[in-house]
Phi, psi and omega in degrees: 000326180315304195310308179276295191262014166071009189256119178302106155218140183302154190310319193286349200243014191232347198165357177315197198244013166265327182283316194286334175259009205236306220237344173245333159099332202303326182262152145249353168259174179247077191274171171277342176168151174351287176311320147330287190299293189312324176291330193280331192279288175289017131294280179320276182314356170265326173268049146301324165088050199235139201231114165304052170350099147290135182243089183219109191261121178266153174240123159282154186322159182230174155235154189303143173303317147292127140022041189322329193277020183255348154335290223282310164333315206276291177284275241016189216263000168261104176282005162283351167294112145319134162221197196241129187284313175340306195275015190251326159301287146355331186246018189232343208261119174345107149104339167091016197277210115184185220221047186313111177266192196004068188294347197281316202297109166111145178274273226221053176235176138185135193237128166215146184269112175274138220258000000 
């Protein structure tokens, strides 16, 4: 601020945390330092008043539409072979159903969603 406006002012005084809690409203608490700020953070998240809802339906299991023993075909005994992990998914998952995502990202990423 010297360099441009020839004006002396302090760090707190360009923006601390007596300006952001006293004169602009944007914060709401003042901590002294880090430690100081996490104790002040897991206050405020303990009185959140908040109940964690389980929505949790159990189903029974199915089996995969495949095989399992068709796994060693599938894989075989060279792990230096590619193989297409889909169809190794297809024998272990309820139903052989899942959800691939980001089919795009990646050569030798797959990512599923069990549906």
């Amino acid at each position: 601020v010297k360099a441009a406006t020839g004006e002396e002012v302090s760090a707190e005084d360009l923006g601390g945390a007596d300006l952001h809690c006293r004169k602009s409203g944007v914060s709401d608490h003042w901590a002294l330092d880090d430690h100081h700020a996490l104790h002040l953070t897991r206050k405020v998240v303990r009185n959140l008043n908040y109940q964690k809802k389980l929505d949790v339906t159990i189903e029974p299991s199915e089996e995969p539409l495949f095989p399992a023993d068709e796994l060693y075909g599938i894989v075989g005994a060279n792990l230096k072979r590619s193989f297409d992990v889909r169809e190794v998914i297809a024998r272990i998952v309820d139903g052989s159903r899942f959800t691939e995502f980001k089919a795009f990202y990646g050569d030798t990423l797959v990512t599923v969603k069990q549906d």
